[in-house]
C-alpha positions in Angstrom: 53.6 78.3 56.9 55.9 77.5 59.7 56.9 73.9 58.1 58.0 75.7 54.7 60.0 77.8 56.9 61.5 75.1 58.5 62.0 73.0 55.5 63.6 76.0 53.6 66.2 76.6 56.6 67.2 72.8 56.3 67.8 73.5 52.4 69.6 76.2 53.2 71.8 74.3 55.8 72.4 71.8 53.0 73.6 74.4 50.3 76.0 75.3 53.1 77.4 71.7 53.5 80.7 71.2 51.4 79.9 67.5 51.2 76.2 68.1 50.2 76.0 68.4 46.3 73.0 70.2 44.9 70.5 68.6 42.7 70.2 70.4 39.0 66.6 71.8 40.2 67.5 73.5 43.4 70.3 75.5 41.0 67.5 76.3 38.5 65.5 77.6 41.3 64.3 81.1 42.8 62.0 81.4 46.1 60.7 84.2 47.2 57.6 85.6 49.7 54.3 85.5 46.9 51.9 88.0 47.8 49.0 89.8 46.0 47.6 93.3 45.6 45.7 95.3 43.4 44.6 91.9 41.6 48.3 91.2 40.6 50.4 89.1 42.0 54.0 89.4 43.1 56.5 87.8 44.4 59.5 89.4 46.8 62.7 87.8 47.7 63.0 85.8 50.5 65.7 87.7 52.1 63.8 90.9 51.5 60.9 90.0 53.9 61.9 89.5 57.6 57.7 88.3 58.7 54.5 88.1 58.0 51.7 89.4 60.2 47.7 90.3 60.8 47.0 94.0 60.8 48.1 95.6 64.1 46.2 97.8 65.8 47.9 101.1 65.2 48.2 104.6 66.3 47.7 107.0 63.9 50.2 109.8 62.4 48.9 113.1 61.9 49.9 115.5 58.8 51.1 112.3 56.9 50.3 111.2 53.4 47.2 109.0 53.6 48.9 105.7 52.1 50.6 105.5 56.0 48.4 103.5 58.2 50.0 104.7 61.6 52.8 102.7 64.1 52.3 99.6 65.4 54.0 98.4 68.8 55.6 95.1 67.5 57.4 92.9 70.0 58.5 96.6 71.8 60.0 97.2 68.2 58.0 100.3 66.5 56.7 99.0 62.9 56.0 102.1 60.6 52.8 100.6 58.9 51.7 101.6 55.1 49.0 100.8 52.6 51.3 99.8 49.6 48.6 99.8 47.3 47.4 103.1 48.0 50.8 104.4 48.0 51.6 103.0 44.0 48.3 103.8 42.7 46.4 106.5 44.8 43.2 104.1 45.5 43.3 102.5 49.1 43.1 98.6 49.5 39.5 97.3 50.0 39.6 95.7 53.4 39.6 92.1 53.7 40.0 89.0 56.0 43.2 88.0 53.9 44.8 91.1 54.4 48.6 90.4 55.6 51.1 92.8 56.5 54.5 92.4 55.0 57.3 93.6 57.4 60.8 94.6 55.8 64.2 95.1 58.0 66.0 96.5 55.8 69.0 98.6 57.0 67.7 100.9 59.9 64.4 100.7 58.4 61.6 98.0 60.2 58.4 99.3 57.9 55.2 97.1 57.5 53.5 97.3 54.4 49.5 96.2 54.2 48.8 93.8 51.0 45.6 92.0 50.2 46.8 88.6 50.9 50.4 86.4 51.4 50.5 83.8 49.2 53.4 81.6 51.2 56.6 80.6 49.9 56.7 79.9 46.0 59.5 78.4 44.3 60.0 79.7 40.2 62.1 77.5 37.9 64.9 80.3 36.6 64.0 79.7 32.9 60.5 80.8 33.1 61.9 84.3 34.9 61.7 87.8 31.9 62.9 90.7 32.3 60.2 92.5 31.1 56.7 92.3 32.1 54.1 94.1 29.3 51.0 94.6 31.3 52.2 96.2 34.5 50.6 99.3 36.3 52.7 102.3 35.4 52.8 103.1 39.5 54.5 99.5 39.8 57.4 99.5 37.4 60.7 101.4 39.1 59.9 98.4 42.0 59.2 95.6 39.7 62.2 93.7 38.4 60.4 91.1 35.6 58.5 88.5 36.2 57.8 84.7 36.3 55.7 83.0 34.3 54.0 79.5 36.5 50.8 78.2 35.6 49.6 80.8 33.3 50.3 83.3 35.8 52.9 86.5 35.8 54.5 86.9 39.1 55.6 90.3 39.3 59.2 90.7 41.2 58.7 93.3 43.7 61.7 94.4 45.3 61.1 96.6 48.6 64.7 97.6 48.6 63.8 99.7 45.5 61.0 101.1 47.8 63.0 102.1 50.8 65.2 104.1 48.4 62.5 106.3 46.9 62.4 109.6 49.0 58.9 110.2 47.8 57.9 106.9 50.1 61.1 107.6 53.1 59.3 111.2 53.2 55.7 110.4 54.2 54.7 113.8 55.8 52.7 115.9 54.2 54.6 119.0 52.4 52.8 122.8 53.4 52.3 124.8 50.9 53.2 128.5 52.6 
């Protein structure tokens, strides 16, 4: 993983050479972070994602919502860890091996967020990108942006900036009822 990183920071370094022209299939391409959940799969932009990581060991949150796994010391940075499956569709990820957490920086906000597995980086030709994707979970949609269609396969474009806007998932403690 650490050689697609690399290689993708010496395309960008190109990109930002005046003397270095693009070839046609860099411009028709997207890349972003492909991960899977729920038996979907998804893709997030690769700006979006700041690391991938193994489950931390975390400390658990009392009287909030139970999609919030607890904090996680990271690097002496404190990573707010979630179950995003459980929190778009009620039912809490099966544990696996694969298991990955995604963490986002986004803003003032470092949150980690528990998918089944991280796919690496995938690269999308433009034209096979729609706008509209027909089969996906009703939970999904306000943080999917279309899809991509590669080898007979919809790749779901999940944008976690849509999720750190949503007040229902920046509010994770559990309203009392009085």
């Amino acid at each position: 993983m650490a050689a697609n990183g690399f290689i993708e920071l010496l395309r960008l370094s190109k990109r930002g050479n005046k003397s270095y022209a693009a070839s046609e299939s860099e411009v028709s391409r997207w890349s972003g972070i492909a991960f899977e959940m729920m038996g979907q799969y998804f893709v997030a932009p690769l700006g979006e994602v700041a690391e991938v990581i193994y489950p931390p060991e975390c400390t658990f949150v009392p009287n909030a919502q139970p999609w919030v796994v607890g904090l996680a010391n990271i690097r002496g940075r404190l990573l707010s860890v979630s179950d995003l499956a459980q929190y778009v569709s009620g039912q809490p990820a099966q544990f696996s091996p694969a298991q990955k957490v995604l963490c986002i920086s986004h803003q003032d906000h470092y949150v980690g967020l528990v998918v089944d597995q991280v796919l690496g980086i995938q690269h999308f030709n433009k034209k096979s990108f729609f706008s509209k994707a027909p089969d996906l979970d009703q939970g999904l949609e306000e943080y999917c942006q279309g899809y991509f269609h590669q080898h007979n396969q919809q790749w779901h474009v999940f944008l976690f900036s849509r999720l750190l806007k949503n007040p229902n998932y920046m509010n994770a403690s559990i309203k009392f009822i009085n």
